[in-house]
N, C-alpha and C positions, 0 to 999 in steps of 0.2 A: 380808460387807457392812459390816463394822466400817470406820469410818475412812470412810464414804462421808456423815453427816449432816450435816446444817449445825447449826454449831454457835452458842451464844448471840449470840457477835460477830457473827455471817452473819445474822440475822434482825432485822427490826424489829419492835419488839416493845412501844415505850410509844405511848396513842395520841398524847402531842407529837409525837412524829417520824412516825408516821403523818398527823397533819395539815400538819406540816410539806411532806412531801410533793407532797401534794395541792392545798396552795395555792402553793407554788414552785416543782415539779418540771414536767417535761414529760408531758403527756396523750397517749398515742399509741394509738388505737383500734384493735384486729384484727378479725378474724371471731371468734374462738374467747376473747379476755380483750380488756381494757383493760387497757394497762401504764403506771406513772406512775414516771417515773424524775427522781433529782435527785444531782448530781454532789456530792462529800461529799470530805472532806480525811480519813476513814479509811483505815485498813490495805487493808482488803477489801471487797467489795459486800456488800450486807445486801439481805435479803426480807424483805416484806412480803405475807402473802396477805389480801385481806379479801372472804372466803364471807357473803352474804349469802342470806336466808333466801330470797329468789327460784330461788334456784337449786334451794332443794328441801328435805327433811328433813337432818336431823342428816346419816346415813348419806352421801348426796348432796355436801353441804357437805365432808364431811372425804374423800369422794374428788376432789374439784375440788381440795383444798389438796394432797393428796399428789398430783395430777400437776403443777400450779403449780409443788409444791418440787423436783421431778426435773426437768423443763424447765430449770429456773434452774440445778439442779447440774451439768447437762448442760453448758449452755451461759451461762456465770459470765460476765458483761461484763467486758473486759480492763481497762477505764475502772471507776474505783472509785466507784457509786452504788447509792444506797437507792434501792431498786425496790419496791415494791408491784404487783402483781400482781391486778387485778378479773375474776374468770372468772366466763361466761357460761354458760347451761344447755348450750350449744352443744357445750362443751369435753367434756362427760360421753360424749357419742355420738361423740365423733370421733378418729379413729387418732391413735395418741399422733406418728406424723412430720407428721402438718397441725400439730398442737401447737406442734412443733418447729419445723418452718415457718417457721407464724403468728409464733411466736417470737422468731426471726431477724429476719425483716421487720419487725415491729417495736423491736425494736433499731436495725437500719438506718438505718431513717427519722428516730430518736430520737436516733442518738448523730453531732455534729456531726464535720464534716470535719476533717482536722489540718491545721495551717497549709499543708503540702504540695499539700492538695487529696487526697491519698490518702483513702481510706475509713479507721475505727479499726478494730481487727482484735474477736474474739470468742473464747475461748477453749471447746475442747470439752470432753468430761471426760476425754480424754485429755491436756489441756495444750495439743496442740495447736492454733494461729492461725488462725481461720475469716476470709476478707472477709468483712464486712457494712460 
């Protein structure tokens, strides 16, 4: 499993750039999170998870953040933005492919057309180009 974490570059991590986010980024509601994504001139995509205590005890909170982090390693936006991530109590009871899903679709809807009209593509965690 080595070489699969996200590392310091990949995550958002001060809350500037969390607010940042939040007040510039796009708000795309799912069933299972709210995902808040904002287009960025870095290297790579960066995560943000923010587990709030609705969601439940310590134990709760930090399993909503480690399926948060593997959805996003899964499936990394090919378009380079800071994503924040809000999951719901929802997300704790529900198979990790609605997740995925959920996921997707919200990217989809989130990430704008290329001049083409084509859709932008998604990467999996094998590298390979998903539509969305």
């Amino acid at each position: 499993m080595t070489g699969q974490r996200l590392t310091r570059r990949e995550r958002v991590r001060r809350r500037p750039d969390f607010e940042r986010v939040y007040k510039t980024g796009r708000k795309q509601p799912g069933r299972f999170m709210t995902v808040f994504a904002l287009p960025t001139s870095l290297p790579s995509s960066r995560l943000g998870v923010a587990a709030t205590r609705r969601i439940g005890g310590a134990v709760r909170r930090n399993r909503a953040k480690r399926l948060a982090r593997e959805v996003f390693r899964r499936h990394r936006p090919e378009r380079v933005n800071d994503v924040v991530i809000v999951p719901r109590r929802e997300m704790l009871d529900a198979p990790f492919l609605l997740l995925e899903a959920d996921f997707l679709e919200i990217l989809r809807r989130s990430t704008p057309r290329q001049s083409d009209g084509s859709p932008r593509r998604v990467q999996d965690r094998t590298g390979r180009a998903q539509g969305v």
